[in-house]
TIDRENKOL-477259 format. One record per residue (C-alpha): x, y, z; residue number from 0. Coordinates in nm, 3 decimals. Layout:
BEGIN
SITE       x       y       z  nr
SITE       X       Y       Z NUM
...
***
This chain:
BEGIN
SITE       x       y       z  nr
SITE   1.796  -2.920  -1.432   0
SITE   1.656  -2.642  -1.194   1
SITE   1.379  -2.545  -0.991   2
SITE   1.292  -2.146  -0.876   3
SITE   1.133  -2.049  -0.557   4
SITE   0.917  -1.691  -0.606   5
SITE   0.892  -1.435  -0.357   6
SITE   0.748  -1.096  -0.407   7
SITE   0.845  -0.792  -0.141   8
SITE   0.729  -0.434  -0.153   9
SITE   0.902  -0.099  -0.186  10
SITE   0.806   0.225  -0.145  11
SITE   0.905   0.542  -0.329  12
SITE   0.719   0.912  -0.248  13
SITE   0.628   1.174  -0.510  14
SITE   0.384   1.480  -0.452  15
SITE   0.123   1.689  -0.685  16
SITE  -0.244   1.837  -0.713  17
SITE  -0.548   1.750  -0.888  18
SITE  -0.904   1.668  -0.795  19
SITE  -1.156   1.389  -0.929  20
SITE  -1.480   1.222  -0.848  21
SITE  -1.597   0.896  -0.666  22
SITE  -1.937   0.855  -0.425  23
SITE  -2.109   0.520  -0.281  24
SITE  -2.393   0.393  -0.154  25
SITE  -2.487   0.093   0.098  26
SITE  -2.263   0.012   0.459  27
SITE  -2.008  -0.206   0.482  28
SITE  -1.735  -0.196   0.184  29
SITE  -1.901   0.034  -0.113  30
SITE  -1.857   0.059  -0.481  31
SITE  -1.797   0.378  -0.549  32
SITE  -1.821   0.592  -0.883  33
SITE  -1.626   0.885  -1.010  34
SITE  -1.865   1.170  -0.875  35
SITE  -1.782   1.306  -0.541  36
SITE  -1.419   1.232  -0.442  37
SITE  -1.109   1.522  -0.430  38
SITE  -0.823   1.400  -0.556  39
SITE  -0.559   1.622  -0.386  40
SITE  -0.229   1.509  -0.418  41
SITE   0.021   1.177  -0.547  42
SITE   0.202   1.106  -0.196  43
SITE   0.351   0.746  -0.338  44
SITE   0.417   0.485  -0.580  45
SITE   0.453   0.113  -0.467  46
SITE   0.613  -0.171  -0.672  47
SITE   0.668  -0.551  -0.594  48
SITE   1.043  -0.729  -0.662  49
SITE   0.975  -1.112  -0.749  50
SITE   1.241  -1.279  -0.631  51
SITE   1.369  -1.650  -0.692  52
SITE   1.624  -1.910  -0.537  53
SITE   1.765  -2.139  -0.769  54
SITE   1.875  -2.512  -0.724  55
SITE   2.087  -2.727  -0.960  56
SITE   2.081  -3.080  -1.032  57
SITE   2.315  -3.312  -0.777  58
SITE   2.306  -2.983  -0.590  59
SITE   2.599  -2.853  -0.709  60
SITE   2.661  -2.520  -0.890  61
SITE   2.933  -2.318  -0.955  62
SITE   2.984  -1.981  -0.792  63
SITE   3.207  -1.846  -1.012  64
SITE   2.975  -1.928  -1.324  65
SITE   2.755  -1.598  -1.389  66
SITE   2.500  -1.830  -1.552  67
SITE   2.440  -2.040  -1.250  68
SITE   2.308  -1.741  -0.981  69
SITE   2.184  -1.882  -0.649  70
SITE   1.941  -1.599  -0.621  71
SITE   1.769  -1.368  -0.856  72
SITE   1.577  -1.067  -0.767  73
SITE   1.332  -0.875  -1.052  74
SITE   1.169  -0.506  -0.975  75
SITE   0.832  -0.432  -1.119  76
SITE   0.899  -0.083  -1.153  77
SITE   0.568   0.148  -0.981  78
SITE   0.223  -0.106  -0.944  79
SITE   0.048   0.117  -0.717  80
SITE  -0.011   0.485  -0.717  81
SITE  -0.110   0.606  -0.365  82
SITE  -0.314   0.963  -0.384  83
SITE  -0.420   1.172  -0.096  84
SITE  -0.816   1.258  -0.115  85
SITE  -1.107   1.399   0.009  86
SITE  -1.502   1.199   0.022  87
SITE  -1.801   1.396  -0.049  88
SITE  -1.796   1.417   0.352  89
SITE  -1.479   1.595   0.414  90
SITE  -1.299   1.318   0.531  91
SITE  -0.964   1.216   0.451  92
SITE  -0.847   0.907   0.262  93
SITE  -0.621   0.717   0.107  94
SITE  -0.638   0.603  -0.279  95
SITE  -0.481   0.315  -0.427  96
SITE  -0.479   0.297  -0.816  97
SITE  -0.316  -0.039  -0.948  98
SITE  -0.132  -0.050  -1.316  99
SITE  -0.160  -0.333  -1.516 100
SITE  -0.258  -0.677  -1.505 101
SITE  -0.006  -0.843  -1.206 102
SITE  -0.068  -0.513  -0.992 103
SITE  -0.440  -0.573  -1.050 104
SITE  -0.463  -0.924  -0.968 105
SITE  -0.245  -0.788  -0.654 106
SITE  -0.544  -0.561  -0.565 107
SITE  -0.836  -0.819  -0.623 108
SITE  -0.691  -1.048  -0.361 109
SITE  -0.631  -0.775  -0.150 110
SITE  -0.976  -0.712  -0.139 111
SITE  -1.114  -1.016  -0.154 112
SITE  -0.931  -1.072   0.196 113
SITE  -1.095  -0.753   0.327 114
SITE  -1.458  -0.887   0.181 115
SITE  -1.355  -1.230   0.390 116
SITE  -1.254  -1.001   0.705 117
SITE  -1.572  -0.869   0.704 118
SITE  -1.791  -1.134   0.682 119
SITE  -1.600  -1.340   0.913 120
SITE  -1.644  -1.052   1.225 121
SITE  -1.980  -0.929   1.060 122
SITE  -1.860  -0.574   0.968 123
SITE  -1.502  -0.371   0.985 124
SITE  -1.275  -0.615   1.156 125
SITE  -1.105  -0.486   1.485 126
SITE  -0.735  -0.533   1.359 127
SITE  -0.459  -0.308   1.314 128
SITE  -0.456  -0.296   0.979 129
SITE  -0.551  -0.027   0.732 130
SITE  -0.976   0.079   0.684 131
SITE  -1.093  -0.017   0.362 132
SITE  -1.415   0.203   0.286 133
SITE  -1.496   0.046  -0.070 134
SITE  -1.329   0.051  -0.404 135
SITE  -1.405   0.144  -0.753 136
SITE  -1.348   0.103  -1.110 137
SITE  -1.178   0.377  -1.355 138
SITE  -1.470   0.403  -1.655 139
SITE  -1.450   0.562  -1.965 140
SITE  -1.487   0.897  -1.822 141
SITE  -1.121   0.866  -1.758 142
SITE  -1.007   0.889  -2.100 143
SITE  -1.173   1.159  -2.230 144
SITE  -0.971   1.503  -2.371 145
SITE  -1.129   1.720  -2.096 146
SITE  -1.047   1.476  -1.785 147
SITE  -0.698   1.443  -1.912 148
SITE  -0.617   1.835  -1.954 149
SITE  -0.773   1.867  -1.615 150
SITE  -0.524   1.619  -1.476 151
SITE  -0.246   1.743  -1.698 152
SITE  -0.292   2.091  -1.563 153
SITE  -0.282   2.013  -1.234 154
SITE  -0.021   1.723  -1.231 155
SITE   0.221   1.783  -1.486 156
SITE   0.361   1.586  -1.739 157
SITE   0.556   1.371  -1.468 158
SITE   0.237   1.178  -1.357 159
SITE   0.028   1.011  -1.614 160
SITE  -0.357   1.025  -1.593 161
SITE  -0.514   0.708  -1.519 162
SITE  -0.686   0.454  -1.769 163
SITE  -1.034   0.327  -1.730 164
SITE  -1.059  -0.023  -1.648 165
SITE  -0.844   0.038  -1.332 166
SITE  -0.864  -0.084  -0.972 167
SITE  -0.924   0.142  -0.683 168
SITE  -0.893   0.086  -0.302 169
SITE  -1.072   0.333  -0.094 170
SITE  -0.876   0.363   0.252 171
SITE  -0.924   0.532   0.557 172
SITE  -0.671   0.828   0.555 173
SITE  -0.332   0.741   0.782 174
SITE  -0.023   0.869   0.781 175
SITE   0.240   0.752   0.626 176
SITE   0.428   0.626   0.841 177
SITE   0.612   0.279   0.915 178
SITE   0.725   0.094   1.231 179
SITE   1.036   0.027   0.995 180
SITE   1.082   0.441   0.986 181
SITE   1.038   0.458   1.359 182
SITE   1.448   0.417   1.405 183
SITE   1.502   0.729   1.112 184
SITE   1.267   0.929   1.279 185
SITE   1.479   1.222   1.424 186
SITE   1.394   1.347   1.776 187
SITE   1.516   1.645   1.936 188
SITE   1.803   1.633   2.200 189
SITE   1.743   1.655   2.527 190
SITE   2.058   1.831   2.639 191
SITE   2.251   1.690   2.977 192
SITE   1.899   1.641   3.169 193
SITE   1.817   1.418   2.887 194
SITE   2.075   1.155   3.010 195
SITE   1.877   1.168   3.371 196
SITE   1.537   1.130   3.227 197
SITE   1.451   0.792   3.263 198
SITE   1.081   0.840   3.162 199
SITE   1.206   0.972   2.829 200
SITE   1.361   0.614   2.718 201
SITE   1.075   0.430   2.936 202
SITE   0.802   0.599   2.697 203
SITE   1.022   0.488   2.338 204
SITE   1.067   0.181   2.440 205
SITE   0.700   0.114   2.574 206
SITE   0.643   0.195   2.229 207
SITE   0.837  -0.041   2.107 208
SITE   0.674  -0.310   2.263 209
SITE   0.317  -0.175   2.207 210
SITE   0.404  -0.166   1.822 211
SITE   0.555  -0.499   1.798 212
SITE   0.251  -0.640   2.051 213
SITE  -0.002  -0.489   1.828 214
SITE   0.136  -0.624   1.492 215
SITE   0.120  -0.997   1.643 216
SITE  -0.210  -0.949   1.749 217
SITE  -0.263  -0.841   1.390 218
SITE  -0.095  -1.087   1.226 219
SITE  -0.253  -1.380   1.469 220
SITE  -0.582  -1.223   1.371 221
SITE  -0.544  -1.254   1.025 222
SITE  -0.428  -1.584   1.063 223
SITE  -0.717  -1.721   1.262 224
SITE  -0.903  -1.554   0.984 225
SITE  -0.812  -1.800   0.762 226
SITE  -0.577  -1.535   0.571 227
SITE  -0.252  -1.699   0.554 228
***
């Protein structure tokens, strides 16, 4: 006999290309927006989920030299999430995310159903470090007609595959893409022999640091308080 714990983690790969497309809204708060006045300039990522799962054995024992008795397993979903960069009908910048398939989509409706309960719990756009959600939208059948496809064909490639209606989209708030995991990748340019005397220098990374880290608690005691576990 066995039992299996589940886990899912995220992981991030980046790809680049060109097209535009359509979305506007109406109404405050989070909208529902419709393909008509959105730019879609460019793929900057693809996200996938691993499910992964501990594994216990009956009396607790299991043999490690047995490949048929793994204490851990770990799964990859392959790409979930397609992240665009785009422009509203405004000029602004933001950030799209397009979900594949059903587990990715039932990803993205709790995802914004916690946004929806963020903002009715503070009575508008929460004050938390987290991402912007300006409203989402659903892929119709505009999407899978011959001239929408050569359009995004001609202007992504073969390598990226147009989208299907039915689809989720989550309007963001553009950001940059970067992580507080990256920060320690991120190279910075020597400072020569008065960069071992300048105190400041370190001071500033490692206020930071602590800013970051401070920041993401806050975050993730808001959230919590929230009622989003």
């Amino acid at each position: 006999a066995w039992h299996q714990y589940t886990f899912s983690s995220m992981h991030l790969h980046t790809a680049t290309a060109l097209l535009y497309l359509a979305f506007l809204s109406g109404g405050d708060g989070l909208r529902v927006f419709r393909p008509s006045s959105i730019t879609i300039r460019r793929q900057v990522g693809q996200l996938g989920f691993a499910t992964e799962t501990e594994w216990q054995y009956a009396g607790g024992k299991r043999n490690p030299l047995d490949p048929s008795q793994p204490s851990r397993t770990v799964e990859a979903s392959g790409a979930s999430v397609r992240l665009f960069e785009a422009r509203l009908a405004d000029g602004s910048r933001s950030l799209l995310k397009e979900f594949l398939g059903a587990e990715a989509r039932a990803i993205g409706d709790r995802e914004l159903a916690v946004y929806r309960h963020l903002e009715e719990e503070a009575g508008g756009a929460p004050d938390l470090s987290v991402g912007t959600l300006c409203g989402h939208m659903i892929s119709d059948e505009a999407f899978e007609t011959r001239g929408f496809r050569e359009a995004w064909e001609a202007s992504f490639g073969l390598a990226v595959p147009p989208p299907a209606a039915g689809r989720l989209w989550l309007i963001f708030r553009w950001v940059p893409l970067r992580t507080i995991g990256g920060f320690a990748r991120v190279e910075q340019p020597p400072a020569g022999l008065a960069g071992l005397f300048d105190w400041g220098a370190a001071q500033a990374r490692r206020e930071w640091v602590r800013t970051a880290s401070r920041e993401s608690l806050r975050a993730l005691a808001a959230l919590h308080a929230a009622g989003v576990a």
